[in-house]
N, C-alpha and C positions, 0 to 999 in steps of 0.2 A: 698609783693613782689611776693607771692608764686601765688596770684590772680591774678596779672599781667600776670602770664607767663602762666596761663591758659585759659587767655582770649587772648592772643594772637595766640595759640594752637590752638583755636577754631576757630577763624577768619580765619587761615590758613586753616583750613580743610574747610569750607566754601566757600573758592575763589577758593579751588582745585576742591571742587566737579563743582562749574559753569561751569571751566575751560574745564571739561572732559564732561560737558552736552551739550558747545557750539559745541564744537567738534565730537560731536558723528554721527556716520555716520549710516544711515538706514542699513541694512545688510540684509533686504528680510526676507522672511518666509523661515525656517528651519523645515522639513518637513511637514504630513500631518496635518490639523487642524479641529476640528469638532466645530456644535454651543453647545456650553452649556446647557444642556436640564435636567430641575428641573419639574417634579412631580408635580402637582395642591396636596396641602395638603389635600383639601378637597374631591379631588377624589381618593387620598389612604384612606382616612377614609371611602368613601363607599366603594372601594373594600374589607377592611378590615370586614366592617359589610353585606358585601354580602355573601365574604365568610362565615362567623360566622353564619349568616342564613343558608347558604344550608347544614352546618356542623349541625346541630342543637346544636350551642356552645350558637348561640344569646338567643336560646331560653329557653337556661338551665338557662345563665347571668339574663335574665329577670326574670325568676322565684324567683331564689336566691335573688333577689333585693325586689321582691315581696313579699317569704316570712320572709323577716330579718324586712320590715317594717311594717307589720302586727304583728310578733313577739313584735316588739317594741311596737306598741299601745296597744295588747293585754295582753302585760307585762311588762309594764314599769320597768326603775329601779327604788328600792326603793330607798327613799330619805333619805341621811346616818345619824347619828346622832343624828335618833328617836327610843326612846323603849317606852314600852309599862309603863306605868304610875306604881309608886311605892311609892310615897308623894303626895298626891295632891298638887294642888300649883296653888296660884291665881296672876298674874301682868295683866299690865294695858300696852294698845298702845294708843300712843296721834297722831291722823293721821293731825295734823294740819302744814302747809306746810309756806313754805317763800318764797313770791314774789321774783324771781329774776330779776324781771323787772316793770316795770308798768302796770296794768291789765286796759282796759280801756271799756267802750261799743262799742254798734254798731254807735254811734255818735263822740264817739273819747274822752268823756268825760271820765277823771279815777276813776275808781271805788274805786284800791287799787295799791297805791304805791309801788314802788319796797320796801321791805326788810318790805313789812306788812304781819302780821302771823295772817293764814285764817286756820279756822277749819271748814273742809266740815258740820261737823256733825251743825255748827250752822245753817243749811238751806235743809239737807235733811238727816233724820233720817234714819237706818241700817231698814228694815223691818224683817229680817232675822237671822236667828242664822248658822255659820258652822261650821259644826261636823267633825274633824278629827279625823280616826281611819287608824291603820292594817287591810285591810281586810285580808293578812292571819290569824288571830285570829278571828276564830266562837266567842269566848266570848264580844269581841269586835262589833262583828256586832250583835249579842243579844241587846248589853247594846246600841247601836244606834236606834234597833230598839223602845228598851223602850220611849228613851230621842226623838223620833222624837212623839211616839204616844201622850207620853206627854206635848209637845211642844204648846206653845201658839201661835208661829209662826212659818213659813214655816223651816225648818230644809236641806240646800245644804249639802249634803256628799263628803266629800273631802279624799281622799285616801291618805295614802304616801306611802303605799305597797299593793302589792293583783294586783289583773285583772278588771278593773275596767266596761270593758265593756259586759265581762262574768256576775258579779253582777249587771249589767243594766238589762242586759235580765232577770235575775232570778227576780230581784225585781218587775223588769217592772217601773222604774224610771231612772229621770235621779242619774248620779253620777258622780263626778270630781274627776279629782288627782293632785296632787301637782306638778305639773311640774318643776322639777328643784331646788323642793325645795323653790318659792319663795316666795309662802305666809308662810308658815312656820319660815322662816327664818326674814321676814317684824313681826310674831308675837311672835317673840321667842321662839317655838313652841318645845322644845327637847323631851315629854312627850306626849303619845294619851291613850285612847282619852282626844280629848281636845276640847272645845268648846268656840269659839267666837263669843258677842254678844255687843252690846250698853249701854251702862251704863254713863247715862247724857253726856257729851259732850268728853269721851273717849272708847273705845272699853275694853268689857276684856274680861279674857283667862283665863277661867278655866279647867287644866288638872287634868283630873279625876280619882278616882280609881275606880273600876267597878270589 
């Protein structure tokens, strides 16, 4: 009942509002009127950067921006959740992957079905070993330099802390950092140095004492 009389409520209010729109009589313009006048957005954004140029604000802004990201390259953050080795400890990573679909050639023919488990390493072997260290620990980069002179093959340095490109200049090599964490984290990496290499058909991860 209660919906009934709401609904007639509303009906009413609806035939009254038409009632007073049919009715409505033009009544003229009531005083002055001006047009509407909106700012091109993108022309307050260059007056905004003109002024900041003639102020010399733009070219503090620029600099600042210049050196926070220079900052960042030259000193990355370290990547949290690593110390420095206190048990060695050896595990293994099995990098072999699951089609999620069908793999096929450049004919169309398929090679491997979806949900078949492909291991890179049956078709192109690691030539390489990488070395994770601190480079803030001197002892650390002693003990890299041994393991690289020793090295049967090429030895990539992977940082998870230190300045990586300060230690490029010095060594006059190259050298990488663990960006984010994510080969670290792909080899379970919590202890440096630590060193990944090939071992038959799985990778392993020997973190080291030194």
């Amino acid at each position: 009942m209660r919906n009934h009389s709401c609904l007639a409520a509303l009906c009413a209010l609806v035939i009254a509002t038409q009632v007073v729109l049919v009715h409505a009589e033009d009544l003229g313009v009531i005083g002055k009127t001006y047009d509407i006048a909106e700012r091109d957005l993108i022309e307050v954004i260059k007056d905004k950067l003109r002024h900041m140029e003639k102020t010399g604000e733009l070219a503090k802004k620029q600099a600042e921006y210049k050196n926070r990201v220079m900052s960042g390259i030259e000193h990355p953050r370290p990547i949290p959740g690593i110390q420095a080795t206190e048990t060695a400890n050896t595990h293994y990573y099995d990098p072999s992957i699951v089609t999620d679909k069908d793999i096929a050639d450049a004919t169309g023919k398929i090679l491997y079905p979806r949900g078949t488990r492909v291991n890179p390493l049956d078709y192109i072997g690691w030539n390489k070993y990488l070395l994770f260290v601190d480079a803030r620990d001197a002892r650390q980069l002693e003990f890299s330099k041994r393991i690289s002179a020793a090295s049967d093959k090429p030895v990539k340095l992977v940082l998870v802390a230190g300045a990586p490109l300060d230690l490029m200049r010095k060594w006059k090599m190259p050298v990488y950092f663990d960006q984010g964490g994510k080969l670290t984290r792909r080899f379970a990496i919590t202890q440096v140095p630590a060193i990944v290499r090939q071992e038959g058909k799985r990778l392993r991860i020997d973190e080291l004492r030194y």
